[in-house]
N, C-alpha and C positions, 0 to 999 in steps of 0.2 A: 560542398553542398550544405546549403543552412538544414538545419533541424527544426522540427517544429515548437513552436511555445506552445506549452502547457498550460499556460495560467487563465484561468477563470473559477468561477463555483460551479462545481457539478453536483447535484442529486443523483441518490440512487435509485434507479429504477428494474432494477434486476439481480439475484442473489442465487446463486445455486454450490450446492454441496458444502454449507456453511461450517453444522454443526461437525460434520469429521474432520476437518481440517482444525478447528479448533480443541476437537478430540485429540487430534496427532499434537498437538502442541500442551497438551495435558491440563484444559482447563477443563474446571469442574463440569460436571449436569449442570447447575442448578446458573452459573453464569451462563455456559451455554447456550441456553434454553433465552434468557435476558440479549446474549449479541445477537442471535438470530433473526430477532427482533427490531432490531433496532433498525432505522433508517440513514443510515451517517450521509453529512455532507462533506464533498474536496473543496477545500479552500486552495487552491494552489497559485503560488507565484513564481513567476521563472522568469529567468534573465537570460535569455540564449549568449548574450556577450560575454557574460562573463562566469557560463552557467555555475550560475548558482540557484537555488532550489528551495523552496518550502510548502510543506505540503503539509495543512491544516486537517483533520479528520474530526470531525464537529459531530455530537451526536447528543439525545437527550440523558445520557446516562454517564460515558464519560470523554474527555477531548483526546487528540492525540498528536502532541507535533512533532516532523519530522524535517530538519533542517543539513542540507548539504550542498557540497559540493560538486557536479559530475565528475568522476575518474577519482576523486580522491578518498579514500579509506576512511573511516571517524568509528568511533566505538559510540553505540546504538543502544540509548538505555531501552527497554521494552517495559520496565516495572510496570505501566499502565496495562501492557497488555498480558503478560504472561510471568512476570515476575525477575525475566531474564536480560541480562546484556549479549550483543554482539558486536565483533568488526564486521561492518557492513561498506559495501562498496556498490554505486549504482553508477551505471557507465550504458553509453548506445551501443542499439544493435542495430544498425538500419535508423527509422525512427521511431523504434520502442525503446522505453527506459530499461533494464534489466537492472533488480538489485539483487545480490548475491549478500546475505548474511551471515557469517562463519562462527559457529557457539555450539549451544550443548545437541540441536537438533540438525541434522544431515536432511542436506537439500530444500534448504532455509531460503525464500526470496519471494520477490513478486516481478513480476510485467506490467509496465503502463501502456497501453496504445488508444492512439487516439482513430477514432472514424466518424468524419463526419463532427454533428454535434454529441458524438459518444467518446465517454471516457472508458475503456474494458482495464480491467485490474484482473491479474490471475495471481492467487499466493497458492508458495507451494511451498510443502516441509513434508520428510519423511515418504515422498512418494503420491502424499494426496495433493491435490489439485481443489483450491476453491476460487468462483467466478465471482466478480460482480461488474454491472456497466450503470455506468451516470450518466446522467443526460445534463450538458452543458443551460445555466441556468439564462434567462433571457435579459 
């Protein structure tokens, strides 16, 4: 059974439990307080043949790219976002992406699913849970 492509530009139009999640990953208040904020867009490209993946995170403050493989393992700079590296690995569940990040914080990853013209992102570390959905762009 095919899986679905991923690729287009999505906006965010929905954000909940930001700043603890970004708490549990030990950025400061004062950045905090600045990603909350922020509106990022997905740039995303995907190649269901030969899945390969890139997934552009655009925002007016700072970018973030994340380029892989499905199924394959790659060490995960984060310096942009937390200071941190991981082995990270993202593989399906059904037709959500599941990435699993292995490093200094327990229960490290996110969920892609798509509905519809929505994109839902759920990250999770240390037991918190943060939401967001994009809305596919026109």
């Amino acid at each position: 059974m095919s899986k679905p492509n991923y690729s287009g530009v999505f906006h965010m139009v929905e954000q909940d439990n930001m700043d603890a999640y970004l708490g549990a990953l030990d950025i400061n208040f004062a950045l905090r307080k600045i990603v909350c904020l922020l509106k990022p867009t997905k740039d995303i490209t995907h190649d269901p043949a030969t899945g390969t993946m890139k997934i552009r995170t655009i925002t007016t403050f700072k970018n973030f790219n994340m380029d892989f493989n499905i199924g394959e393992e790659f060490t995960e700079d984060l310096q942009a976002v937390d200071g941190r590296t991981c082995q990270t690995t993202v593989n399906w569940d059904g037709n959500n992406l599941v990435c699993v990040q292995r490093g200094e914080k327990e229960g490290r990853g996110w969920t892609h699913w798509l509905e519809g013209d929505k994109l839902h992102l759920e990250m999770r570390v240390q037991g918190v849970v943060a939401k967001q959905v994009f809305k596919k762009a026109d």
